[in-house]
Residue frames as qw, qx, qy, qz and C-alpha x, y, z in Angstrom:
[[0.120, 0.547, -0.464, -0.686, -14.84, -5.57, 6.92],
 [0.913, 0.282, 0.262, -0.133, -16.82, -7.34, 3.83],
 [0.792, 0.034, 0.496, 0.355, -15.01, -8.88, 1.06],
 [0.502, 0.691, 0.152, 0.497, -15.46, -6.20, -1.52],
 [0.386, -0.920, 0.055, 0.044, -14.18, -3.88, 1.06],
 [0.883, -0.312, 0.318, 0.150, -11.33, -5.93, 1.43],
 [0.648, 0.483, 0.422, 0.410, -10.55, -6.26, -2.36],
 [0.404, 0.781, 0.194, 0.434, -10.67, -2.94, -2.85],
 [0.457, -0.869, 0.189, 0.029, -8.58, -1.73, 0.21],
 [0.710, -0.026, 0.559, 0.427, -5.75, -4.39, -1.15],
 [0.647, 0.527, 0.351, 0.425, -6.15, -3.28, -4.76],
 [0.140, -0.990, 0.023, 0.000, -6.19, 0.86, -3.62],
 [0.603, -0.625, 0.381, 0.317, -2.38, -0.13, -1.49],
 [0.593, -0.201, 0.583, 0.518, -0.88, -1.78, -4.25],
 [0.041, 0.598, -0.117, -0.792, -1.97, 0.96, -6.46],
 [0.209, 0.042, 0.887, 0.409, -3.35, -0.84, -8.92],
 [0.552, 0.062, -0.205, -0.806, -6.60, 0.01, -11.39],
 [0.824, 0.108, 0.535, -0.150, -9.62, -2.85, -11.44],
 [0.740, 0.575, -0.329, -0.116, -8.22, -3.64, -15.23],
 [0.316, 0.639, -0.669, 0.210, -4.47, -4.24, -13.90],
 [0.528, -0.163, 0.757, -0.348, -6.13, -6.39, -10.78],
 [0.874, 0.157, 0.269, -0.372, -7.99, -8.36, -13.15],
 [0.726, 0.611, -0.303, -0.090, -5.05, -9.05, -15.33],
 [0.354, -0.344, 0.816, -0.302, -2.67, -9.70, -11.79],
 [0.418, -0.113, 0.805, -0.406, -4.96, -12.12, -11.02],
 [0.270, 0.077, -0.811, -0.514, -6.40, -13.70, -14.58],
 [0.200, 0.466, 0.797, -0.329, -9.83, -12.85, -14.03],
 [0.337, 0.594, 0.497, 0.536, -12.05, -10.83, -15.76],
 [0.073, -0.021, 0.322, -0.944, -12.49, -6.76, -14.74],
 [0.518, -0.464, -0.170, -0.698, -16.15, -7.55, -14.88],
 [0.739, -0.473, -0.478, -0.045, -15.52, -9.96, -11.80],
 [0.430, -0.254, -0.347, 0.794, -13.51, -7.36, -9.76],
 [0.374, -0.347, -0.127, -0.850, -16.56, -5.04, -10.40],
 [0.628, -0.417, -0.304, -0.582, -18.83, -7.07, -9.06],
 [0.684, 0.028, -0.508, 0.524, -16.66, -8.04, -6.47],
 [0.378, 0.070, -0.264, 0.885, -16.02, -4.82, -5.58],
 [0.084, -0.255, 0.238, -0.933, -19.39, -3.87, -5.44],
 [0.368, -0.181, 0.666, -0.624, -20.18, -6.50, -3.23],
 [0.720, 0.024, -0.447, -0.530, -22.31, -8.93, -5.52],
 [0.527, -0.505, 0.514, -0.450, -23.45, -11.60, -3.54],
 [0.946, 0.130, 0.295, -0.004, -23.03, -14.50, -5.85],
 [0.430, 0.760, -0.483, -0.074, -19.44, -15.05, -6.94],
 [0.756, 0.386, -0.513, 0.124, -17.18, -18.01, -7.84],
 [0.613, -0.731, 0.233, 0.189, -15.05, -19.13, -4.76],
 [0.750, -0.057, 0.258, 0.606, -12.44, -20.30, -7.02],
 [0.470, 0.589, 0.285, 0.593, -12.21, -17.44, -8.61],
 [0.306, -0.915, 0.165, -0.204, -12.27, -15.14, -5.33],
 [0.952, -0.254, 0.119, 0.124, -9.66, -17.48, -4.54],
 [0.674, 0.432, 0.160, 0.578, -7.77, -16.80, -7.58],
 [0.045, -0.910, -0.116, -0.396, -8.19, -13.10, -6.94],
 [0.584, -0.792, 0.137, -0.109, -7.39, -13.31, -3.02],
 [0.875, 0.224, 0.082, 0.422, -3.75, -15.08, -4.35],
 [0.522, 0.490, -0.106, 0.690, -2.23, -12.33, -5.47],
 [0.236, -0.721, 0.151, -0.634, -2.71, -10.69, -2.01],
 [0.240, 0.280, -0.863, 0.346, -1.72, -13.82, 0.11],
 [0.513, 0.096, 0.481, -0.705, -5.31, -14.81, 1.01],
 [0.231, -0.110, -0.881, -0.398, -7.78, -17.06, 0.60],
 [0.817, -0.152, 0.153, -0.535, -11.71, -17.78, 1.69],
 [0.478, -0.131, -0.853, -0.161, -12.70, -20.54, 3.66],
 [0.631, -0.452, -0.630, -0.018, -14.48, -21.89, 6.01],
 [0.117, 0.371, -0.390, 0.835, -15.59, -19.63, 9.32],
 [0.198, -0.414, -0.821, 0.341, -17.32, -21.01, 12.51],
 [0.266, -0.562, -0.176, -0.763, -20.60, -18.57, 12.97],
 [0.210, 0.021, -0.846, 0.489, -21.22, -18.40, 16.34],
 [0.449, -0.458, -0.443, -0.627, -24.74, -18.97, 17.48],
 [0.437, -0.265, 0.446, -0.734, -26.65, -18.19, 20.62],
 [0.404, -0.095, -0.892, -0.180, -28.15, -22.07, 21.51],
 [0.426, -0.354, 0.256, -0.792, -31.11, -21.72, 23.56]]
C-alpha cells in the first residue's frame, strides 16, 4: 500500500473531507492533495504531522537487497 493510499484509506474511515483532514492535522488541503495524489516530494515533518492524527508516523525501513 503507498502512502497516499494510506492517507486516503484513514481519511475515507474517519469520514472526514481533505479540508477537515487538513484542519485535524494543521496542514494545508493543498498538502493532503498532493499527498493524496501521491506527489513524490513532500515534507516528512509534515507527513508526520498528518500521520499523528492517525497514530502513525514515517521512518526509517530496511530495503532488502539481493547482494551478489
Amino acid at each position: 500500500m503507498t502512502l497516499s493510499e494510506f492517507v486516503k484509506e484513514k481519511r475515507s474511515l474517519s469520514k472526514l473531507t481533505q479540508p477537515e483532514l487538513a484542519e485535524k492535522a494543521g496542514v494545508g488541503l493543498r498538502f493532503v492533495r498532493e499527498m493524496e495524489q501521491g506527489k513524490e516530494t513532500l515534507r516528512l515533518d509534515k507527513v508526520n504531522q498528518l500521520l499523528q492524527l492517525f497514530g502513525y508516523q514515517m521512518g526509517p525501513v530496511e530495503i532488502k537487497r539481493n547482494l551478489v
